[in-house]
Every structure is written in C-alpha cells, then in structure tokens.
C-alpha positions in Angstrom: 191.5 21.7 93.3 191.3 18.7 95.8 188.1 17.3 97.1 187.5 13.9 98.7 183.6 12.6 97.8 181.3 9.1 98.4 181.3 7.2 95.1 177.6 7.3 95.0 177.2 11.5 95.9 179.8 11.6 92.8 177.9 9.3 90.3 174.7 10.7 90.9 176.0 14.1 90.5 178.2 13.7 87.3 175.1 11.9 85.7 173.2 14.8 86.2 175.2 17.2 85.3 176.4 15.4 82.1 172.9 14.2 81.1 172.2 17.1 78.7 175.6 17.1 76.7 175.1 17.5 73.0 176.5 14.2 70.8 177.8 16.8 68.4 179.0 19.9 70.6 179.4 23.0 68.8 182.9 23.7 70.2 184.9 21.2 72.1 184.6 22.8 75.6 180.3 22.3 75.5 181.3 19.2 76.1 182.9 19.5 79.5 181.2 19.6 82.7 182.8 22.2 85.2 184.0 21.4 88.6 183.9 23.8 90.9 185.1 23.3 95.0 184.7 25.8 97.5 184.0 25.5 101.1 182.5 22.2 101.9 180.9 21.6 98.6 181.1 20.5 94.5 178.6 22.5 92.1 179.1 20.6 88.7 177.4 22.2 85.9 177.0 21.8 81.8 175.9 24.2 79.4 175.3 24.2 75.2 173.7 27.7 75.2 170.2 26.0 74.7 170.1 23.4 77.9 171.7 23.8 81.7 172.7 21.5 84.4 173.6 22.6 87.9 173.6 20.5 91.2 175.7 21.4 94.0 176.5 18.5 96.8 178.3 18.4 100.1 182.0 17.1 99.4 185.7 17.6 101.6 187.6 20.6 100.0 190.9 19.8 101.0 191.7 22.7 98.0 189.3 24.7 96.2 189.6 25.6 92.9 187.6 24.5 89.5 188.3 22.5 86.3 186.8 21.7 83.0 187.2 17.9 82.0 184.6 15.5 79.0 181.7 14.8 80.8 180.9 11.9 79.2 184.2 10.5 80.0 183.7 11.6 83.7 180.3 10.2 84.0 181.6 6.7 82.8 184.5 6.6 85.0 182.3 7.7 88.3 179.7 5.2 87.1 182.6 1.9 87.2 184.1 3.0 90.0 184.5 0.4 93.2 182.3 1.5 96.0 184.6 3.8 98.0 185.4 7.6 98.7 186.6 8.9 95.4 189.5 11.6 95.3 189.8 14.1 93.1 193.1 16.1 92.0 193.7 19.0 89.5 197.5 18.3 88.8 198.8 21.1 86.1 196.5 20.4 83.4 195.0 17.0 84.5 193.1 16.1 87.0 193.1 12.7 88.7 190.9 10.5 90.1 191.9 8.0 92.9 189.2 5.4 94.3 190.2 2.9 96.3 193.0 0.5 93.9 191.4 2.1 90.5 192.9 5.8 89.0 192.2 7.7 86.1 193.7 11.1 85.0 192.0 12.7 82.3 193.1 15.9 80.5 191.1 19.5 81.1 189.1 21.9 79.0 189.7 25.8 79.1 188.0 27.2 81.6 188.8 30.6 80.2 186.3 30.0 77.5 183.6 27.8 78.6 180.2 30.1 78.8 178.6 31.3 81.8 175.1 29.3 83.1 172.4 31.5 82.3 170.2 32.6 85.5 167.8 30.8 87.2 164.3 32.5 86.0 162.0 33.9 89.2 160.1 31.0 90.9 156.8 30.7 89.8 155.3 27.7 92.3 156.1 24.2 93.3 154.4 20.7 92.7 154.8 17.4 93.8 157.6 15.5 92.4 156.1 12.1 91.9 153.4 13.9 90.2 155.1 15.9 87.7 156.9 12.8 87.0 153.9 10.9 86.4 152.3 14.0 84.0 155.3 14.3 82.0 156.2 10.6 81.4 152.2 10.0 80.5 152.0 13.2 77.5 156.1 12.4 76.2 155.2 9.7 74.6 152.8 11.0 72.3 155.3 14.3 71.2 156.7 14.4 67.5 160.7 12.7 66.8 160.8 14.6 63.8 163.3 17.5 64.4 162.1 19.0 60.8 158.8 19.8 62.6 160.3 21.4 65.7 156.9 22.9 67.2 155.7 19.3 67.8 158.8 17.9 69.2 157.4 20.2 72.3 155.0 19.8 75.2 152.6 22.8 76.0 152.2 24.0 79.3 149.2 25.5 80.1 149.0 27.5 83.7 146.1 28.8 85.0 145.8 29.8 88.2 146.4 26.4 90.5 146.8 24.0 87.9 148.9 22.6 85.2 147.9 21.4 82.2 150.4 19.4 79.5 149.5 18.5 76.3 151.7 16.9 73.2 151.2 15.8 69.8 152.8 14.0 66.6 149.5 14.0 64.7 148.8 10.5 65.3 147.9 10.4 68.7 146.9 13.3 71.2 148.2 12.8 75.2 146.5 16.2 77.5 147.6 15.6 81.4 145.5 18.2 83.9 147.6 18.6 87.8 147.7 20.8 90.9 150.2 22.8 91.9 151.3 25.2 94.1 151.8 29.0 92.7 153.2 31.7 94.2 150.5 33.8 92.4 146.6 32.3 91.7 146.6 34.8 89.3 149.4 33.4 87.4 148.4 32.4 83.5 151.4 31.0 81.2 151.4 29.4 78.0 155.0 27.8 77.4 156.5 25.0 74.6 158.9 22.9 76.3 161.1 20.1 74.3 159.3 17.4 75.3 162.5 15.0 75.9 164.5 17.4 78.3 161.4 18.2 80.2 161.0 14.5 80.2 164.6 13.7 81.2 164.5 16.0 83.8 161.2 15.6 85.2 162.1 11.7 85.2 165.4 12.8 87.3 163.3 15.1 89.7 160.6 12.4 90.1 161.7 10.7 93.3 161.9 14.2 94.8 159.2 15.5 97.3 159.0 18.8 95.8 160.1 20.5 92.3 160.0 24.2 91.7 159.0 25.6 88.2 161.2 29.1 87.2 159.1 31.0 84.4 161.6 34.1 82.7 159.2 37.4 82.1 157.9 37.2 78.3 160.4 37.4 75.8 163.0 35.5 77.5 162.0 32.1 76.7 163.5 30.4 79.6 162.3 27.8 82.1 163.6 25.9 84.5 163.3 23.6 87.4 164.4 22.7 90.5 164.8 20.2 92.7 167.5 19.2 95.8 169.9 20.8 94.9 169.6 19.7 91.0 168.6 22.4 88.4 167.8 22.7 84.9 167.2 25.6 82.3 166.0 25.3 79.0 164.9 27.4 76.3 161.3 27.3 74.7 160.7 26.4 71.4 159.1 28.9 68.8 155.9 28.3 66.7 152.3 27.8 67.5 150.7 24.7 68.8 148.2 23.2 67.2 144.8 23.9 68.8 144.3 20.3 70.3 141.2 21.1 72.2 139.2 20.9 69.2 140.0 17.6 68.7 138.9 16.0 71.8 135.5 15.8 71.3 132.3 16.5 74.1 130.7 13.1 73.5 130.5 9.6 71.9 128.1 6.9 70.4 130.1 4.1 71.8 131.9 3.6 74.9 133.9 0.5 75.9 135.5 -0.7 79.3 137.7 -3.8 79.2 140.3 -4.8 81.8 143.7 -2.5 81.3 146.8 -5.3 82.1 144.2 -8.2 79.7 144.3 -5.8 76.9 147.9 -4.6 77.4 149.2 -8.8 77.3 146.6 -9.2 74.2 147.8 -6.3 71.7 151.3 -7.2 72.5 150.3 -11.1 71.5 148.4 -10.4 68.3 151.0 -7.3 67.1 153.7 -10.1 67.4 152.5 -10.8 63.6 152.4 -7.3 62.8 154.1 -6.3 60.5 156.0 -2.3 60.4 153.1 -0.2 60.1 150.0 -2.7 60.2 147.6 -2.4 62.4 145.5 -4.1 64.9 142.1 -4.6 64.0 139.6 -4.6 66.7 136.1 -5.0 66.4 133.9 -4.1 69.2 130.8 -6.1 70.1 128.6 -6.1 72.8 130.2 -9.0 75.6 133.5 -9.5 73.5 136.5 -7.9 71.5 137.8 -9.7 68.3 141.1 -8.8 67.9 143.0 -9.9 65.0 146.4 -8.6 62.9 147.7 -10.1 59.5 145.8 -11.5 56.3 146.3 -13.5 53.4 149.7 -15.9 53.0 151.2 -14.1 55.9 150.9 -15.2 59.6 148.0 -14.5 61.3 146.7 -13.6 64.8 143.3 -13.3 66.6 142.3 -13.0 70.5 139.1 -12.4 72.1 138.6 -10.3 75.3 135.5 -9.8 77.5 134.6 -6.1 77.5 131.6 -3.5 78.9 129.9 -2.2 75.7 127.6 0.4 75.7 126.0 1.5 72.1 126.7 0.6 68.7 129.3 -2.0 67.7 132.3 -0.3 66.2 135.4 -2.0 63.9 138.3 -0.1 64.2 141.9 -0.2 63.5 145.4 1.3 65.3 148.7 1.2 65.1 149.8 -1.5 68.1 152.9 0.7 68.8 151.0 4.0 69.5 148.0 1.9 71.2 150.4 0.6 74.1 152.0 3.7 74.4 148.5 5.1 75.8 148.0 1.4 77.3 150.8 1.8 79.2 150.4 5.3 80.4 147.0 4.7 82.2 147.8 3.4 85.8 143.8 2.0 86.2 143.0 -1.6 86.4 140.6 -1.1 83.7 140.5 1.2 80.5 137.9 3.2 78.4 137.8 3.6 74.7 134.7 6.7 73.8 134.2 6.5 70.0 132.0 8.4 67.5 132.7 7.1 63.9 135.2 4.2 62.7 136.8 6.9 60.7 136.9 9.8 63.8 140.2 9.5 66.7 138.9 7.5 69.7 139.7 9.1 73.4 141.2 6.5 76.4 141.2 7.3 79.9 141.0 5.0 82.8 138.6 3.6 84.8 138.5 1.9 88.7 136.8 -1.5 88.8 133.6 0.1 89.9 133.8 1.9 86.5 134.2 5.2 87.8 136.5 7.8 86.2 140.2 7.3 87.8 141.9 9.6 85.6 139.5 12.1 84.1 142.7 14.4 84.2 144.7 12.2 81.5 143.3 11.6 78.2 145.2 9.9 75.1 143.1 10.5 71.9 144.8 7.9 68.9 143.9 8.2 65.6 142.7 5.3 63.6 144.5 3.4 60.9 142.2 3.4 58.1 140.8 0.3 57.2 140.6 -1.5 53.9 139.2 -4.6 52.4 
C-alpha cells in the first residue's frame, strides 16, 4: 500500500474511524483500524463486534493494498502532524508515514484475523443533521452512567410514522425530544434502545452534516446504524425494557413559572458554587421573585433573587444544581418554564419565546426534586 492524502482529509478520517475503540480491547487486533487503498480512495474502518466505524475518502493510490496498524496511535500521530500532504507506506510489516520534515513508522496488526464489519442494515429514512444533533445532545444528558443498570445507559427511539421520538433516563431526571424525519415508509413503527453515548458520539460527529440516514436490521437483529458523507456507524441495541416514562410526565400543573433562561443559568451556577457534593439548591417560588439559596449553618452560604412570571400557588422546592443546568443548558429559548404540582412531585421544563409562547413543546426535561428537610 502507498497513498498520498491532505493532512486534514486524514485527521478527520482516522478520528472517526478510531473514535469507538474499546480502552480494554478484547484481543489486540480490535484495536487497530484497517486501511484499505483501492482506486482513488482510503476506506478506514474499526470494529469490537458490538460498535462499527466506516468512512471512505478520496486519496492518491499510488499502490493499493490494506493494513492493520493501533488506532489510537494513528489518530494521535495524524492529529500533530504539520499541515501538509501526508504519505503513507506499508514497508514489510510497517507502515510509514512521511509529512512534510516529520515521519513515523508504526508496526501492523494481522489482517488475517481482524473481523469482518457487519452490514449496513436497510435504510429506513433520513433527517436533518443539525437536528438529530440537537435531539440527541438534548436527551444524553439525562441517560444512566451506571454500566450495572445497562437498560438505562440507553436512549429509546420511538418511530412512528414521520416522526422521531427519543427519550432517556437515570431516575433522577427524565429528557423526551419529539422530531421530523423523512421515512421511506409512513407506515414505519420501531421501538429501538440505543447506548446513549455512541448515538451521542456519533450523532455529535454527523451534526454538521446536511442529511443523516437511519439503517434499522428486521427484528431480531438488533442493529442500527447511521450514515452520513461518507461516515458510517453500526451499533448493537441494548436488551431490557424501558421504563414507561410517559406516565411520569404528567397532563397538568398547579403552578407554572417563566423566568429568563441565560439569568437563571449565571444564578444556579453562582449559588451552587457553595454547594456542596450532593446538596441542593433550594428555590422558593413567589409570585414577582425567586429566592434562591444553597448552604446552612457554619458552612458558607449563598442566596440570589431573580424576577420571574408566576402563575398559582407559591412552591419551595429543591434540585440537585448539577442535573438542573444539564436541562438549563439543553433548552435553546431565551426564557424557561418550570410546570409543578406538589413540592414532593418531579417538575417538567420546557422553553419559552419572550412572548411566552411555547418554543420547544417537542423537548421536555422532567427533574426530580431533592427532598427537603428542616
């Protein structure tokens, strides 16, 4: 193999393809990424059994031919190279890399036993790539870390018909995202468990894309992917039931409050500076005005006030600051509402235009409350 490739085509490339490598591979080669040259272009390509990577871009094959080095290695070494066209050798059993006064050589992998990519499911429909990335990125954040819980470490995708509906949980907070998309079939109806962070990762990857395809497997296969110029992903789905998180948003409130998003987001982060691990934000809720306040007794103390819309009963109520700016943060509106039943009961926060009109009725983050004492 000898190929001559931009620095830039090559980095971008390499990171993809090497983005998915497990820390602890199973067997040394799952942590290669494959090279493969033919014609007038470089399809690189990783695989653990459980996650793919495949992206093909436009290179000069002065040979063709394919080799099996450490990702991780290679995806350092493109990133730090000077900006100039990059050369790449197989030479025995190593493979060089010449760009303009910096080399490398790295020793290869068996490409004898390095597994074959599974197949890319049937395409199912396509949607917009800035707002899949925006859907994703907005219910990640509120799906489980705890690998001993796998079903919650997923996101659900709900299809149904021509639109898209993700939803994720940890128990502590609730993040449902509704969106168009484009089917091949309005009949279509899928219920899929996706980990959340390589739907995430990829999804982030895709997002500057104009279109990304979705690949649903027939049932029983538990395979989806995606797909986007020239970049491609598989995965497989998780096992277990989700919990039924439509019962837990509930149909109406007692008390609803609008107060100005970026204000809030710059006050929780002030008073949570006092906060310490685990303790929460108190915030009452008063018609005109939100007391804020975190910290008690000999330790340090903080309180702000904030002008807000209230309409029904005051409410005190306490979160966890973390998981509050998560769903802060999520909600691209200028301002923010907070629905509420009881103090003791998970409030619901969507976003709101400055004329108070619903701006994202299609994203909701319901948060749990931290339950109050003394």
């Amino acid at each position: 193999m000898h190929i001559r490739v931009e620095r830039d085509t090559l980095a971008h490339a390499v990171t993809w393809a090497a983005r998915t490598l497990p820390s602890r591979p199973s067997m040394p080669v799952l942590s290669g990424v494959m090279l493969i040259a033919e014609q007038d272009s470089l399809t690189l390509s990783s695989f653990d059994y459980e996650i793919s990577a495949r992206v093909q871009v436009k290179v000069d094959v002065i040979e063709s031919g394919k080799v099996l080095v450490s990702g991780r290695l290679l995806a350092d070494i493109t990133k730090s190279l000077p900006p100039a066209p990059v050369v790449i050798k197989l030479d025995g059993n190593r493979v060089s890399i010449e760009c303009g006064r910096s080399s490398f050589t790295l020793p290869t992998l068996p490409v004898e036993d390095y597994p074959a990519l599974p197949d890319m499911p049937t395409t199912a429909g396509n949607v917009d790539g800035d707002v899949f990335a925006e859907a994703v990125a907005q219910v990640a954040i509120a799906a489980g870390k705890d690998d001993t819980i796998p079903v919650l470490t997923g996101i659900r995708m709900e299809i149904d018909g021509s639109s898209i509906t993700l939803a994720a949980t940890d128990r502590y907070r609730l993040a449902v995202r509704t969106f168009p998309w484009s089917p091949t079939k309005t009949s279509i109806e899928v219920n899929t468990l996706i980990p959340a962070r390589i739907l995430a990762d990829a999804a982030k990857s895709m997002g500057s894309s104009k279109i990304v395809e979705l690949a649903i497997a027939p049932d029983g296969q538990k395979l989806i992917g995606f797909e986007a110029e020239g970049m491609r992903t598989t995965t497989r789905l998780l096992d277990g039931e989700f919990p039924k998180y439509r019962s837990l948003l509930p149909n109406e409130s007692s008390t609803t409050a609008i107060v100005d998003t970026s204000e809030l987001v710059n006050a929780v982060k002030r008073v949570a500076l006092v906060a310490e691990r685990n303790t929460p934000i108190r915030m009452s809720f008063n018609h005109g005005e939100i007391n804020m306040r975190a910290g008690s007794g000999d330790d340090a103390q903080a309180t702000e006030v904030l002008e807000v819309n209230l309409e029904g009963d005051p409410i005190e109520i306490a979160f966890n600051p973390g998981y509050l700016l998560d769903g802060l943060n999520a909600i691209d509106a200028p301002k923010v509402r907070f629905s509420f039943t009881l103090a003791t009961k998970p409030a619901v926060i969507t976003g709101m235009t400055n004329d108070n009109a619903d701006m994202q009725a299609d994203y909701r983050y319901l948060l749990m409350p931290v339950r109050l004492t003394g």
